[in-house]
SETOR-769660 format. One record per atom (N, C-alpha, C, CB): x, y, z. Coordinates in steps of 0.05 Angstrom, whole numbers, padded with zeros to 5 digits, always signed. Atoms other than C-alpha are relative to their C-alpha. Glycine has a CB too. Layout:
N
XYZ ...
# end
This chain:
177
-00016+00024+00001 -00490+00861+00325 -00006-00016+00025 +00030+00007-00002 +00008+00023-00026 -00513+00798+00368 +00030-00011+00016 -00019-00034-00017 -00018+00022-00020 -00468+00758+00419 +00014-00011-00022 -00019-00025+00021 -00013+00022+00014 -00461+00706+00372 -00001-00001-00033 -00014-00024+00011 +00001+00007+00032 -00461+00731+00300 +00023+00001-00010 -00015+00016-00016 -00032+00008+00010 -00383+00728+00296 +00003-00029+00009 +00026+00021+00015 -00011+00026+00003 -00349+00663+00285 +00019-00003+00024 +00012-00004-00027 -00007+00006-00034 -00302+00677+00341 -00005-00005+00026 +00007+00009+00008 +00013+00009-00022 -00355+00681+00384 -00006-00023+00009 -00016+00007+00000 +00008+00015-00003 -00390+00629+00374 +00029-00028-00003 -00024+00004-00017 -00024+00008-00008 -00313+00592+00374 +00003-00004+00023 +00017+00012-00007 +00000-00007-00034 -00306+00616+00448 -00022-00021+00010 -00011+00037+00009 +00024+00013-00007 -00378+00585+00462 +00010-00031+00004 -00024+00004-00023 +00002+00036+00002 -00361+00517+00432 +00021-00003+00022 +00011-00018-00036 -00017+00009-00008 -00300+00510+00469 -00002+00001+00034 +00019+00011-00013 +00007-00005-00022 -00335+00536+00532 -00017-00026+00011 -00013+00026-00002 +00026+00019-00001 -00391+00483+00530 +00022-00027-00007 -00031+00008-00027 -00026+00027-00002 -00330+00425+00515 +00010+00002+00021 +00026-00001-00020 -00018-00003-00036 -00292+00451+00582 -00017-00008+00025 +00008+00038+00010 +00030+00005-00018 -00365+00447+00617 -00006-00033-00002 -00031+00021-00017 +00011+00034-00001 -00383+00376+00588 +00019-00018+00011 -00006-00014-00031 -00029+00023-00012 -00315+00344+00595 +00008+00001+00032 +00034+00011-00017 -00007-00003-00032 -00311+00371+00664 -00020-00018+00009 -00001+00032+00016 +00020+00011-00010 -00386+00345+00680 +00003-00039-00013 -00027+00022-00011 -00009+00033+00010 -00364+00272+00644 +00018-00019+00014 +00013+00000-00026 -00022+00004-00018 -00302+00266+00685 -00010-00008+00028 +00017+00024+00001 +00013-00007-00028 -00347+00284+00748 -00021-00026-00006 -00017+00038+00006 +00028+00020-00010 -00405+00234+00737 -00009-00015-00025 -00030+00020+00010 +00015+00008+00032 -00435+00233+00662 +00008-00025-00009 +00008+00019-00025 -00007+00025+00015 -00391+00177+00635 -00008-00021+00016 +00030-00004-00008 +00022+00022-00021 -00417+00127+00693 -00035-00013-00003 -00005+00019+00026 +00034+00005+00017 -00494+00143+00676 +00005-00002-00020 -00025+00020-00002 +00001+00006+00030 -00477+00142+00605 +00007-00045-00006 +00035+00027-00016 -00010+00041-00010 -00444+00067+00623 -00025-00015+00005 +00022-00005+00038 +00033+00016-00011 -00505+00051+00653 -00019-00002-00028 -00022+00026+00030 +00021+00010+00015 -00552+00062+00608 +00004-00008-00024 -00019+00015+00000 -00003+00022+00018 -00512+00038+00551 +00006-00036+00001 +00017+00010-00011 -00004+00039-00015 -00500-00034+00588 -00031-00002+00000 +00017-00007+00043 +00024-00003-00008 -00576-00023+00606 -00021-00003-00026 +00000+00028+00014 +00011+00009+00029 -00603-00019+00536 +00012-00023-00023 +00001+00023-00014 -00010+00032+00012 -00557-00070+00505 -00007-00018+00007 +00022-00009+00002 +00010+00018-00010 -00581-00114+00548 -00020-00010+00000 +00003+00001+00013 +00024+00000+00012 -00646-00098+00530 -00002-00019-00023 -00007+00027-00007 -00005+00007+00031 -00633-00118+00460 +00006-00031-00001 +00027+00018-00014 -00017+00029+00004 -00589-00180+00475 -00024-00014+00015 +00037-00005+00017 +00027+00015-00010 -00656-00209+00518 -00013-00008-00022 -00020+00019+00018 +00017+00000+00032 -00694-00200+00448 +00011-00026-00017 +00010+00033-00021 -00006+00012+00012 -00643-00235+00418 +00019-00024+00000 +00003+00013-00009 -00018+00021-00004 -00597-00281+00458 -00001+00002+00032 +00030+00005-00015 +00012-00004-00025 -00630-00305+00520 +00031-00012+00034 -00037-00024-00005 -00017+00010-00009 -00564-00335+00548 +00025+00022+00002 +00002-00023-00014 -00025-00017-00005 -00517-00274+00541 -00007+00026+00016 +00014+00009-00028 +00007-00025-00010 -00508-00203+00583 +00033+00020-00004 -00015-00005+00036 -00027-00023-00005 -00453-00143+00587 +00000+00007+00028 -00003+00030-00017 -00002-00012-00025 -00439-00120+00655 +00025+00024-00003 +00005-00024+00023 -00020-00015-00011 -00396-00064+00682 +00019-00011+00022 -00011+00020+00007 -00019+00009-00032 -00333-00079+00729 +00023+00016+00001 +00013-00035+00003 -00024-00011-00010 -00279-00042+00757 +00023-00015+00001 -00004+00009+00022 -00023+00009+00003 -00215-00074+00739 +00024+00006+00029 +00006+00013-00027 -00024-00010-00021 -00165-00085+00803 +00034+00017-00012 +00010-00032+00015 -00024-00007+00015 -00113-00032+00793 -00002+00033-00021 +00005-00028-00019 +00008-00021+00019 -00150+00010+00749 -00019+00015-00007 +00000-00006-00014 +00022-00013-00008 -00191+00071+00748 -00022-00003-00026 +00007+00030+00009 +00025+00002+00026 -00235+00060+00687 -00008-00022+00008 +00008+00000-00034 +00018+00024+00014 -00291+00016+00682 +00002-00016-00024 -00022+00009-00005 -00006+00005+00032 -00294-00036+00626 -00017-00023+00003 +00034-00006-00014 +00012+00019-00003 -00338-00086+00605 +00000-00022-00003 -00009+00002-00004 -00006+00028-00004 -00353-00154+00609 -00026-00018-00012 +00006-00005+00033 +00021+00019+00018 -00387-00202+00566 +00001-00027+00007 +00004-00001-00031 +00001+00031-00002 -00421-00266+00592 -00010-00010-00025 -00020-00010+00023 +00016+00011+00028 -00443-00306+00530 +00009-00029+00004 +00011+00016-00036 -00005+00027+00011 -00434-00373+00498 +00023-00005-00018 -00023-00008-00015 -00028-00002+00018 -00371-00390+00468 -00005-00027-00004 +00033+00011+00013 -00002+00026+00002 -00370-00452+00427 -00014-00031+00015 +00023+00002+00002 +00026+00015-00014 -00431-00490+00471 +00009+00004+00029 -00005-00036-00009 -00005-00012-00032 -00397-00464+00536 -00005+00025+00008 +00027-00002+00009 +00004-00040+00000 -00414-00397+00573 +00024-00003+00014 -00030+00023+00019 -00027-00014+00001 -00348-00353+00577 -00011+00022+00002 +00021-00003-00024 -00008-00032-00004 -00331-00283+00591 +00027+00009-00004 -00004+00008+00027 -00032-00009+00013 -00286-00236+00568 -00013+00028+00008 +00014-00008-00041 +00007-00032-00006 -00275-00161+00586 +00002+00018-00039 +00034+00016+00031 -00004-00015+00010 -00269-00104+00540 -00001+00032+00005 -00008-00009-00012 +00003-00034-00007 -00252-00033+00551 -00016+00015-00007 +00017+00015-00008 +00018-00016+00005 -00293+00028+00548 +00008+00023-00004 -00017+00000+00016 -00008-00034-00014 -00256+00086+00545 -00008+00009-00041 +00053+00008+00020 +00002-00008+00031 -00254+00087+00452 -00033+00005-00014 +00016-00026-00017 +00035+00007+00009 -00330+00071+00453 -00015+00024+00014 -00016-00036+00015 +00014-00026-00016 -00354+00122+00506 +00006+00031-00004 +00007-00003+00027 -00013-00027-00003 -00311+00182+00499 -00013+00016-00021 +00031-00001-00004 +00014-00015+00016 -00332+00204+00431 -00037+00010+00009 +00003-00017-00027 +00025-00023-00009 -00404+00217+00463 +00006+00037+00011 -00015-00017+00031 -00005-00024-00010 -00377+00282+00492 +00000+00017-00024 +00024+00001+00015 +00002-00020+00019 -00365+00308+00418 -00030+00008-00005 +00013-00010-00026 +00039-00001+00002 -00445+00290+00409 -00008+00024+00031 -00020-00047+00008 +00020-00018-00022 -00464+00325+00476 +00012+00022-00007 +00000-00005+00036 -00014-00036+00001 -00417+00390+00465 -00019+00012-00027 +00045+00001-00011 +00008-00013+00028 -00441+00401+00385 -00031+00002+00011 +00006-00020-00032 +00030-00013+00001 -00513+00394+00406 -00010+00014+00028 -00023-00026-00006 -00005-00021-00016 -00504+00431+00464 -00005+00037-00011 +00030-00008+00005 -00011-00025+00014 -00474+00484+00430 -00019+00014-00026 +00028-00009-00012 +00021-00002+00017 -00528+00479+00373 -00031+00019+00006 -00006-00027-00003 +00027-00020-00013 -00580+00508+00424 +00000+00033+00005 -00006-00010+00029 -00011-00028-00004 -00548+00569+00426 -00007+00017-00031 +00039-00004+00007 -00010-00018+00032 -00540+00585+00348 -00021+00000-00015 +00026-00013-00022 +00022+00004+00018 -00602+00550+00317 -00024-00002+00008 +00004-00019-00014 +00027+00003-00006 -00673+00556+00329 -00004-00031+00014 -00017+00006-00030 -00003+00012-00025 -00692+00507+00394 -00012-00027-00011 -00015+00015+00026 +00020+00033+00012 -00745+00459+00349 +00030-00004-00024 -00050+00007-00027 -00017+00024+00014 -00688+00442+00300 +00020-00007+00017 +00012+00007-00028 -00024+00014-00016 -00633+00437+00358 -00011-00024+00004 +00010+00014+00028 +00018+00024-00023 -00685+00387+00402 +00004-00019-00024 -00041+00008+00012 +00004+00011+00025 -00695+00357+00324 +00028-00007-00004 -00012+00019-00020 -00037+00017+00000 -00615+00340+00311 +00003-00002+00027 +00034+00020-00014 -00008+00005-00026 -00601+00332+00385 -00019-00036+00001 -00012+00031+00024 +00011+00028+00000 -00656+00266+00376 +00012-00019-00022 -00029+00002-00005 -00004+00017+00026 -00635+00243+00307 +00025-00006+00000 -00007+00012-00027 -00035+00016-00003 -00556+00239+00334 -00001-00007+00013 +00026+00010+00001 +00004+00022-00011 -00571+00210+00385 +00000-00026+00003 -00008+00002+00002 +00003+00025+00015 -00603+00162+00365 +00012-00020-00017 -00011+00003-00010 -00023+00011+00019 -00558+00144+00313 +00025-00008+00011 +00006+00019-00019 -00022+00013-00015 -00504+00143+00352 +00003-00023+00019 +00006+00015+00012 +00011+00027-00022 -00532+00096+00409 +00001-00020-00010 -00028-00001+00011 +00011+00020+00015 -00557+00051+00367 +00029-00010-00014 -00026+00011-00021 -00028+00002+00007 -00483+00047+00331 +00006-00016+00022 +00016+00025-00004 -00011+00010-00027 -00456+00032+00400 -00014-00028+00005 -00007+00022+00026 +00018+00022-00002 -00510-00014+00412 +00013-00029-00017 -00030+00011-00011 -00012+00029+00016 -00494-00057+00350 +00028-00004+00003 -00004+00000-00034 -00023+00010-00010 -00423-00056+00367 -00001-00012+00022 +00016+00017+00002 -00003+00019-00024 -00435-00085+00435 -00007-00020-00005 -00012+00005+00022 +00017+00021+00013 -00487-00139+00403 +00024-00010-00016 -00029+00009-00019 -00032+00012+00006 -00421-00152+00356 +00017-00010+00013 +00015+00015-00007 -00022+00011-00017 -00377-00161+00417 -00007-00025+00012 +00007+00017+00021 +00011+00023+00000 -00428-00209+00439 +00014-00029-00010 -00019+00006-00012 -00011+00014+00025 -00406-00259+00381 +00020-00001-00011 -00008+00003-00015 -00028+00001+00009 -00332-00245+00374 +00008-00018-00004 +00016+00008+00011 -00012+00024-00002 -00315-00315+00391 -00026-00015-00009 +00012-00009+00028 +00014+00023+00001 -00370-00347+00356 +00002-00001-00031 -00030+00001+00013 +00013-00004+00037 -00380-00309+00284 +00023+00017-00015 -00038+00023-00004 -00027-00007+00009 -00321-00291+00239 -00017+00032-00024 +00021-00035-00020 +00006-00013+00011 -00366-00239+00203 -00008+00027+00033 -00020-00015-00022 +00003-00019-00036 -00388-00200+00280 +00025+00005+00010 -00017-00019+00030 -00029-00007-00008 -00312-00207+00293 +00006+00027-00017 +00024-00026-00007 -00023-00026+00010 -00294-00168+00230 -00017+00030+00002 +00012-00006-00039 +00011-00016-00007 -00345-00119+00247 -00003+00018+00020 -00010-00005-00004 -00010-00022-00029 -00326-00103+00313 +00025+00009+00001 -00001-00013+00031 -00018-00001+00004 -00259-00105+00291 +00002+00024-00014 +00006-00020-00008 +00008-00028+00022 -00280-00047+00236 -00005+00029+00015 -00032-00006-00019 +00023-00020-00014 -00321-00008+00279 +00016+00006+00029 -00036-00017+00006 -00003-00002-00029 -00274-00013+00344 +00012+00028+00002 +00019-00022+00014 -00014-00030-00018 -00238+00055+00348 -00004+00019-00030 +00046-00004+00016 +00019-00025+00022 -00284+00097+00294 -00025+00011+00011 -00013-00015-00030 +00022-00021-00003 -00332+00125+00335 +00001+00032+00002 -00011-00006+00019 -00004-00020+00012 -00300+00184+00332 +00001+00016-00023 +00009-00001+00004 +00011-00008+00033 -00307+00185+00259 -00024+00007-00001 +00000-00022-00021 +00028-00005+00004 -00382+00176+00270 -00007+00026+00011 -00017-00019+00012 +00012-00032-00013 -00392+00240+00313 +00009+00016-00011 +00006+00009+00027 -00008-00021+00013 -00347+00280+00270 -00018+00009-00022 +00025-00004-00010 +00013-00006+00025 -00387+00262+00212 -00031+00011+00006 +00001-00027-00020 +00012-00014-00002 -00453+00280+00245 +00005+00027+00021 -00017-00014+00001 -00002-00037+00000 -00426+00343+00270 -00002+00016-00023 +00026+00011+00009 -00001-00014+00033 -00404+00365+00191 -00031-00012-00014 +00034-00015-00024 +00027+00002+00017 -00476+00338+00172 -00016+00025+00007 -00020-00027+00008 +00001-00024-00005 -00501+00387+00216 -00001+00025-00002 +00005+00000+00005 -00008-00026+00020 -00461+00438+00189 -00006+00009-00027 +00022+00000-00002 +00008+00006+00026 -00480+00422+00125 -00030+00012+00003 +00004-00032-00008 +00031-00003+00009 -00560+00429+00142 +00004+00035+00012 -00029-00028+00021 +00005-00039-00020 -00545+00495+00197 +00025+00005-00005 -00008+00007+00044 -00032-00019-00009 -00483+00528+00168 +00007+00015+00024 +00006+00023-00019 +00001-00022-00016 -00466+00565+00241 +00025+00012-00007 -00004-00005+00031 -00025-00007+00014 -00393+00569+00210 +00003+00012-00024 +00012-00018-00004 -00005-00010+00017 -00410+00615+00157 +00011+00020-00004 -00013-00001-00006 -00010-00029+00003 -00372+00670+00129 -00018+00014-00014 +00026+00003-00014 +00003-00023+00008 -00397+00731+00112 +00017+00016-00023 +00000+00011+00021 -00017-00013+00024 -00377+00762+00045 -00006+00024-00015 +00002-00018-00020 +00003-00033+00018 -00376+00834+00012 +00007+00001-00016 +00011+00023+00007 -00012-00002+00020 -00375+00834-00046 -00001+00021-00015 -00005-00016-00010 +00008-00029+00010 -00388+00906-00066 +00029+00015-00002 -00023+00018+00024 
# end
């Protein structure tokens, strides 16, 4: 019998590697994660809207970061903040599950879902920021950021249970004899 071929084990694990990430996110991670999602949005919005950017700022008063959108509002440039805490946080479910994935499932398909949620996820984020962009300009980017503002938690749940779906590690064991 391995380490990890009970379900409690690998229970213990996950919840070990959530105590580990959330501690290391608290400590630093969500900052670089800030960064380089302001950092690549910005990328994007260059591509596509040479007059707007997102920045990061520290709110007087308040320990979270949150961001801030220069753009064009109605033929004037404006800014407006928006928080970060509903958009960022769910990354931690993504880093813990594929974390935790390296443990249970062979290393080329972890590395293999560890890229393809990623990705997916970012990119999500991404077009929600590009949406925030345009809140005050486009009544279809409103209702889309409006849709999309406090469901990214949905998105990481659902590629965790995809996951599960391709690498049952939650399987039971049955006797049927």
């Amino acid at each position: 019998m391995t380490l990890l071929s009970s379900n409690r084990n690998k229970i213990i694990l996950l919840i070990l590697i959530s105590i580990v990430i959330f501690g290391g996110w608290e400590l630093g991670l969500q900052k670089i994660y800030e960064k380089a999602l302001v950092g690549t949005t910005n990328v994007v919005l260059d591509v596509v809207k040479k007059d707007t950017h997102i920045t990061l700022e520290k709110p007087d008063g308040k320990s979270e970061n949150q961001f801030r959108v220069y753009t064009r509002v109605q033929g004037r440039i404006g800014n407006y903040p928006q928080e970060t805490g509903g958009l960022l946080e769910p990354f931690v479910i993504i880093l813990t599950w594929q974390s935790f994935l390296f443990f249970v499932i062979k290393r080329k398909e972890a590395l293999k879902l560890l890229g393809v949620n990623v990705a997916v996820f970012v990119s999500i984020q991404i077009m929600f920021l590009v949406f925030l962009t345009n809140y005050y300009n486009s009544t279809w980017q409103k209702f889309m950021f409006e849709m999309m503002l406090d469901n990214f938690y949905i998105v990481a749940i659902i590629l965790v249970i995809k996951d599960n779906i391709i690498f049952p590690v939650f399987k039971r064991n049955i006797d049927l004899s």
